[in-house]
N, C-alpha and C positions, 0 to 999 in steps of 0.2 A: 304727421304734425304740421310740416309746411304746408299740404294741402290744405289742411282745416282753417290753415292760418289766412291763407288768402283767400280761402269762400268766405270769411269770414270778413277780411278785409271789403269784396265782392259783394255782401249785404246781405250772404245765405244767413238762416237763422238754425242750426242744428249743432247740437255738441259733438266733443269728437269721440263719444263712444257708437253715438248713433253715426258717425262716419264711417268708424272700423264696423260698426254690422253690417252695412252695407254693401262694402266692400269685401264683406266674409260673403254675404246674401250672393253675389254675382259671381265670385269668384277671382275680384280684382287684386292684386298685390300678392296671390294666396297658390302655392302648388299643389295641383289637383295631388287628393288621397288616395293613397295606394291600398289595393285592395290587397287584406294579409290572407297568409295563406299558413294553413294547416297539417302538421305532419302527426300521425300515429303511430307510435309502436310498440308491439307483443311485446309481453315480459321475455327477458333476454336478448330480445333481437338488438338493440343498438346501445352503446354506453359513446361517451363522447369527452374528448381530454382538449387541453388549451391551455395557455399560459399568459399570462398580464404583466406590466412590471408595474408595482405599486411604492409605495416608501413607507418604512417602518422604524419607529425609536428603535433604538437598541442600542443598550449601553450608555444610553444619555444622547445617541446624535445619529440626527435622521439619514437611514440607510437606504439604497434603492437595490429594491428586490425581486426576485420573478416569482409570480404565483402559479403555480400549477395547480391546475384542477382537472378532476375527473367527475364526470354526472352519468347514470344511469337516465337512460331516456325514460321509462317507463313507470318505474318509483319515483323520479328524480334525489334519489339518494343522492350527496354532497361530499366528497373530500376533495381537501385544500392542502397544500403543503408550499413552505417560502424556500428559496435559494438564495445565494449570491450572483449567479450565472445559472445559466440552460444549454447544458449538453447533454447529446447524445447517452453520456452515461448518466445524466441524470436523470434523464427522461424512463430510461430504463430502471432507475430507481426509483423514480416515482411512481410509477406503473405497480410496480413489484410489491410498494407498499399500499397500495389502493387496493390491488384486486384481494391482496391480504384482509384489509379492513372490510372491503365486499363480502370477502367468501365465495370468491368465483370472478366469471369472466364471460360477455356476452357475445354473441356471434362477430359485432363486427364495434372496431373503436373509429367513430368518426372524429377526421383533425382537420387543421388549414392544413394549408400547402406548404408546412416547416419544413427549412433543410436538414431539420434533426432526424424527420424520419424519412422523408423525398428523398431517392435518389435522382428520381428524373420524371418530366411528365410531371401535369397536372389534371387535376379534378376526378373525373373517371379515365383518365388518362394515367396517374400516378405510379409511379414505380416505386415501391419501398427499398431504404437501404437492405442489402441481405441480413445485416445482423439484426435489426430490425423486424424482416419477417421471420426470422427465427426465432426473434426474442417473443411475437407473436404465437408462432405455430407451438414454443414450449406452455403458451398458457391457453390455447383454443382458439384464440379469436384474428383475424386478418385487420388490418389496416387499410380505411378506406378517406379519399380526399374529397371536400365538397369543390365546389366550381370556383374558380374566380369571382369572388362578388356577391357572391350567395353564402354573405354572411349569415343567413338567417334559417341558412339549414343546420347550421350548428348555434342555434339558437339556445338549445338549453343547457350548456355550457357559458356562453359569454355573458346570458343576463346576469348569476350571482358573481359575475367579479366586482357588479357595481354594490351587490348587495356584502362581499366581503371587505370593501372598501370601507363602504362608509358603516357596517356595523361590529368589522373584530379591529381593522384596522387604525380606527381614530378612537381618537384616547386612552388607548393600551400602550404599556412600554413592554419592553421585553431581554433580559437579562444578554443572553444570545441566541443565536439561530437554534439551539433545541430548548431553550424555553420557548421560543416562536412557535416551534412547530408542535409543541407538544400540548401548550393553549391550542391551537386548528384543532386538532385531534380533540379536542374539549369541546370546544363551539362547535365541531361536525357533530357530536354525539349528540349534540343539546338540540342546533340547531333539526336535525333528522327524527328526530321522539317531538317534535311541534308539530301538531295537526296543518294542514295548510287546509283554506277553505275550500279554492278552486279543485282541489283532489278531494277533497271531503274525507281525508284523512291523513295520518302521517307520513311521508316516506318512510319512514320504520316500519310501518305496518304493512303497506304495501311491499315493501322489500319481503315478507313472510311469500307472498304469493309469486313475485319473479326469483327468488331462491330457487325454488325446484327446476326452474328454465336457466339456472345458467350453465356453462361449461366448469367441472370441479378446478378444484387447482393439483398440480402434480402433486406426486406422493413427495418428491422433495423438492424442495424451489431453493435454488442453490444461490448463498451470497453474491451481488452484483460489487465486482470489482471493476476498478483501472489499473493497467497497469503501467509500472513507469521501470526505463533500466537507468541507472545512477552509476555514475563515480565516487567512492567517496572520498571529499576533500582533504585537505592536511589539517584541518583541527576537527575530524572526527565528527563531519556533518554530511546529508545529504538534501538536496535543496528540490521540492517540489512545489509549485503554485506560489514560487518566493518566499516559500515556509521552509526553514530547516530545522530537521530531525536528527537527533544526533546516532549516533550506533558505535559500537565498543572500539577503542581505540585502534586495536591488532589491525582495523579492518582498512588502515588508511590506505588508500590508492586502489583498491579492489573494487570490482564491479560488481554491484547489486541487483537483486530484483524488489521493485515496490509495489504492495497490492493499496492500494487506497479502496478502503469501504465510506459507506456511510459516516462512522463513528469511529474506526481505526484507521493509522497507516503501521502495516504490518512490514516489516525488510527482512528478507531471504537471502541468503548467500547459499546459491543452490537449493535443496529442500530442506536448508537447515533455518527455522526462524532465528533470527539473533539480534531483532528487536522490536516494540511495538508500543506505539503513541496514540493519543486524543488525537485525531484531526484539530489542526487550526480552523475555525473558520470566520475569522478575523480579515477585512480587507486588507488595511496595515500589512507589511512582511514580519515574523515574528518566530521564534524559537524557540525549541524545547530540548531538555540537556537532562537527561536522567546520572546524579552520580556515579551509578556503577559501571557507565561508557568511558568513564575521563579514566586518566593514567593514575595509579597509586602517588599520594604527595610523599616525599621524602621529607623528610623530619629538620630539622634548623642545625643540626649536625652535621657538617660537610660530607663526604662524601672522600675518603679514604684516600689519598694519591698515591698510584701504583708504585711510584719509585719513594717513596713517604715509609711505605712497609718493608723496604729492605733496613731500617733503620729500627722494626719494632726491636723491645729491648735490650736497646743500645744504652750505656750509661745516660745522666742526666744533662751531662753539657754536650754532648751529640745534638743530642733531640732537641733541646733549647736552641742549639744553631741551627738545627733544622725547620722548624717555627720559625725564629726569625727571617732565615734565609728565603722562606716562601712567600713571608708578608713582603719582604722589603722589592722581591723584582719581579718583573712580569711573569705571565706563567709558563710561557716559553720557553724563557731563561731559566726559571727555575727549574724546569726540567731537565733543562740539563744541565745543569751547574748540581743538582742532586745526583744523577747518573754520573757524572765528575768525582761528583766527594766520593759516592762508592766504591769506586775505583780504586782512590788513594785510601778506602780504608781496610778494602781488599792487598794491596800491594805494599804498606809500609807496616813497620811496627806499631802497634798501638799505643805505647806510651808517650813516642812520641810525636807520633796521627792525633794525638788529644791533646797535648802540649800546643799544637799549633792552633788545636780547636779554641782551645781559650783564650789564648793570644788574639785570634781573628776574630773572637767575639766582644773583645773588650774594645777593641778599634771599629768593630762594625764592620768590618773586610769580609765582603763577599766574591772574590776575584779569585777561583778555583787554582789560575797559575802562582799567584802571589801566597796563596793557601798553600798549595806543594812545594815552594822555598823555605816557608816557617817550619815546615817538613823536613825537608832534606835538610836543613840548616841543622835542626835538632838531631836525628839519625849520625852528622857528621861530626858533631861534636861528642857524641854519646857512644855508638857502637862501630867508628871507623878508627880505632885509636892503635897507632902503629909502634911495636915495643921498640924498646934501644937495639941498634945491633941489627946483622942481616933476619930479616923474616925466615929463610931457609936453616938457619943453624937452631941446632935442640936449646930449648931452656933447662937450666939446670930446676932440680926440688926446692 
């Protein structure tokens, strides 16, 4: 535009689109175009995985997500599935649910150079983690890296992120992460039965003819877990991804084993299960507490005091002193000033061990020593009574 502006200024007479063609015409302002290039491949021979991070509603407030995707190069068949995070075990779960939705598994999965599945070495260089080519060799296919730069050999994978972006992505909400994902699995099915012109037919259709080229899936494809070892706390919780799960009370201070799946987190105390939750999958930290983990409640009825039951029944001004005497002093005390009275109502008469009992309740005296005077007091007056005359000499009839 400054150009134009001062040809113009200058006395040229030409608009500025016949500028810009000009400058297209010669090659001025403009990077030569690069010539594309072309990859084929047999049915089965190449499937290709990646992952994006995109942002998704859910729950009312925009979340940021990773997309993984897996593409058959040959159908260009489609699945999608969202996360919170990309590990290793997820990768392994999303794999697991793909080749499930495929129906197999082709000779070779091309990726970037993620350290999800890299141990080391890049491009054709690459070295797969071991669990990685195991988790490979259990479904047929090897793990192979494109070059540094050569984004565009993994071409049929990174073009629909833009097409899942801008057509499941915007203006969809979604409840949580399995509402999320279980809309993908929706729009894959929909989007894969649509004829595309450039194939001149569906991936769905085309997937009939790379079926019989792929690798089967095992006779069992065994649950992808993580696992976690835990302590569990003093109220009866164990804390995984800053989520806590709770598990039965007995189990406070014991060491656990935790499988997290997809959809469960299962805890084991050795091979015995003894408990099992929804995954959180809430950013937020957040809790889950099943009632039959928490401790039985006890009832609004106290709770019986050991030295309370050597008192069960005892007449009615006992007990009445016993009541009062527990409301009125710490609990401390009152234990033993209870173990006290028992004492003296083991070792004195009872008539007059209750005599004093009502005497010290009518004044509120709770002083266990001051209590065995109104005692002795009573006993001395009552059954210490010395006759006329030596003690040693006979009474007469």
């Amino acid at each position: 535009m400054r150009v134009h502006e001062e040809l113009v200024t200058q006395g040229a007479t030409l608009s500025y689109p016949a500028l810009t063609a000009y400058c297209r015409r010669r090659g001025i302002g403009q990077a030569p175009t690069k010539v594309a290039g072309h990859y084929h491949f047999d049915p089965g021979q190449e499937m290709q995985h990646d992952t994006s991070p995109h942002v998704a509603e859910i729950a009312g407030k925009k979340v940021k997500v990773q997309t993984a995707s897996l593409v058959l190069c040959y159908c260009r068949l489609l699945y999608f599935q969202h996360y919170p995070n990309f590990t290793r075990y997820h990768c392994k779960l999303f794999l697991t649910d793909a080749l499930r939705y495929v129906g197999g598994s082709c000779a070779v999965c091309m990726i970037d150079n993620t350290h999800v599945v890299v141990f080391e070495g890049t491009g054709t260089d690459m070295v797969p983690a071991p669990e990685m080519a195991s988790f490979g060799e259990r479904f047929g296919f090897i793990f192979q890296a494109h070059e540094k730069g050569d984004a565009n050999r993994s071409g049929r994978v990174e073009r629909p992120f833009s097409f899942i972006e801008g057509n499941f992505l915007a203006g969809r909400t979604f409840n949580d992460f399995a509402d999320l994902n279980a809309q993908a699995v929706a729009f894959c099915d929909r989007v894969n039965a649509t004829r595309k012109r450039h194939l001149g037919a569906s991936p769905r259709d085309l997937m009939a003819t790379e079926q019989t080229r792929l690798r089967p899936l095992p006779l069992h494809v065994p649950d992808i877990y993580r696992l976690h070892h835990r302590l569990v706390d003093v109220e009866g919780f164990v804390s995984v991804h800053a989520h806590r799960y709770s598990v039965p009370y007995i189990l406070v201070g014991r060491r656990v084993e935790v499988r997290e799946t997809r959809d469960r987190m299962d805890i084991f105390l050795g091979p015995r299960l003894v408990a099992s939750h929804d995954v959180l999958q809430q950013t937020a930290p957040g809790r889950v507490s099943l009632p039959e983990h928490r401790p039985p409640r006890r009832g609004r009825v106290p709770n019986p005091h050991p030295d309370v039951e050597a008192f069960r029944g005892a007449p009615d001004v006992l007990r009445g002193y016993v009541d009062a005497l527990r409301a009125k002093l710490p609990p401390l005390r009152a234990t033993l000033a209870l173990r006290r009275l028992a004492a003296l109502r083991r070792d004195y008469p009872e008539q007059p061990f209750l005599s004093a009992v009502v005497t010290a309740t009518s004044y509120g005296l709770f002083d266990m020593e001051r209590l065995e005077g109104l005692v002795l007091r009573a006993v001395t007056d009552e059954y210490f009574v010395i006759a006329n005359g030596r003690d040693d000499e006979p009474q007469e009839d």
